[in-house]
C-alpha positions in Angstrom: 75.9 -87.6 -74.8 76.3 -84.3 -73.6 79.6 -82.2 -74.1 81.2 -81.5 -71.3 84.5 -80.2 -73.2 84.0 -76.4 -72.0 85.0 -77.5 -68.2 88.9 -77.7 -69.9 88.6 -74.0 -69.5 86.6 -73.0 -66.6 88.4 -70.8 -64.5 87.9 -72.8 -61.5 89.2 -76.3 -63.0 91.9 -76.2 -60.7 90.2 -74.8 -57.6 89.2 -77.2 -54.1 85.7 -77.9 -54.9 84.9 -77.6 -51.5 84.4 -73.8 -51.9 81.6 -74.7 -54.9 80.2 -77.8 -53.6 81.0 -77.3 -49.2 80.4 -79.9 -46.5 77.5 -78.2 -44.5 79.0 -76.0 -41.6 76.0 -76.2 -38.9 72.4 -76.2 -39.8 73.3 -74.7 -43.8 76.1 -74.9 -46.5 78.8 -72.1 -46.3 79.5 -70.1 -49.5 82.6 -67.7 -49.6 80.5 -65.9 -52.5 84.1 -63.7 -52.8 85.7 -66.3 -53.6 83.6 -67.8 -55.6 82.7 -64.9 -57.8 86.7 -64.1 -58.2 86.4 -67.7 -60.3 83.2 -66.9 -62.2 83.0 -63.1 -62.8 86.2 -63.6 -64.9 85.4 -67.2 -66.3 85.9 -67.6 -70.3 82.7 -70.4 -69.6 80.5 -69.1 -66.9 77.5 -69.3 -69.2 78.5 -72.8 -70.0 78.3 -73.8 -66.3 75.2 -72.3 -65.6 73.1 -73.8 -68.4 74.6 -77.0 -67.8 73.3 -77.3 -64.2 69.8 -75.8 -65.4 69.7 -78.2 -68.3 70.4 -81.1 -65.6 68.5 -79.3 -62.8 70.9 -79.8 -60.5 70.2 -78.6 -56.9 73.1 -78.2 -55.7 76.6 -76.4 -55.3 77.4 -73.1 -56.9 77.4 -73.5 -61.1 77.9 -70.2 -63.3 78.4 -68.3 -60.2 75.2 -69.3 -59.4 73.2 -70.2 -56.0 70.0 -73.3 -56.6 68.1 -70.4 -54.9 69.4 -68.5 -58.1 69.1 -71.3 -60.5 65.6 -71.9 -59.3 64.7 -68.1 -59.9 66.1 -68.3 -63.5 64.0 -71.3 -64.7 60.9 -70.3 -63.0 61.3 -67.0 -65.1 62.1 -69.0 -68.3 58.9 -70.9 -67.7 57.2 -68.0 -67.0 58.2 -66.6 -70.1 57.4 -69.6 -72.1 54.0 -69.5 -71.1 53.3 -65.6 -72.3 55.1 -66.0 -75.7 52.8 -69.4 -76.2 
């Protein structure tokens, strides 16, 4: 069972989760990045969010002030990575 206990202090505990997780707004999902990087830039647990989502590869929302486009970038590098170091 994974420990989840670090969301008790994430900045954004207390924030609509629409602006991390939005209802798509025509053909793509709105992002008020401002907003959301006011939560994350100063969040005691921001590195705690985004490994979590890479961890469980989750595809979508905004996690660690993170993007999936984002996400996606950071674990193809770590792959990448991987595969020169082996």
């Amino acid at each position: 069972m994974m420990n989840l206990s670090w969301q008790e202090r994430a900045a954004c505990k207390e924030a609509d989760t629409e602006l991390f997780f939005p209802s798509d707004r025509g053909s793509r999902s709105y992002y008020d990045y401002e907003q959301i990087n006011n939560y994350c830039n100063h969040c005691p647990v921001q590195q705690d969010c985004l490994e979590y989502a890479l961890k469980n590869n989750i595809m979508h929302g905004i996690w660690g002030g993170k993007s999936r486009k984002q996400r996606r970038a950071i674990t193809r590098e770590v792959r990448i990575n991987s595969l020169r170091s082996a």
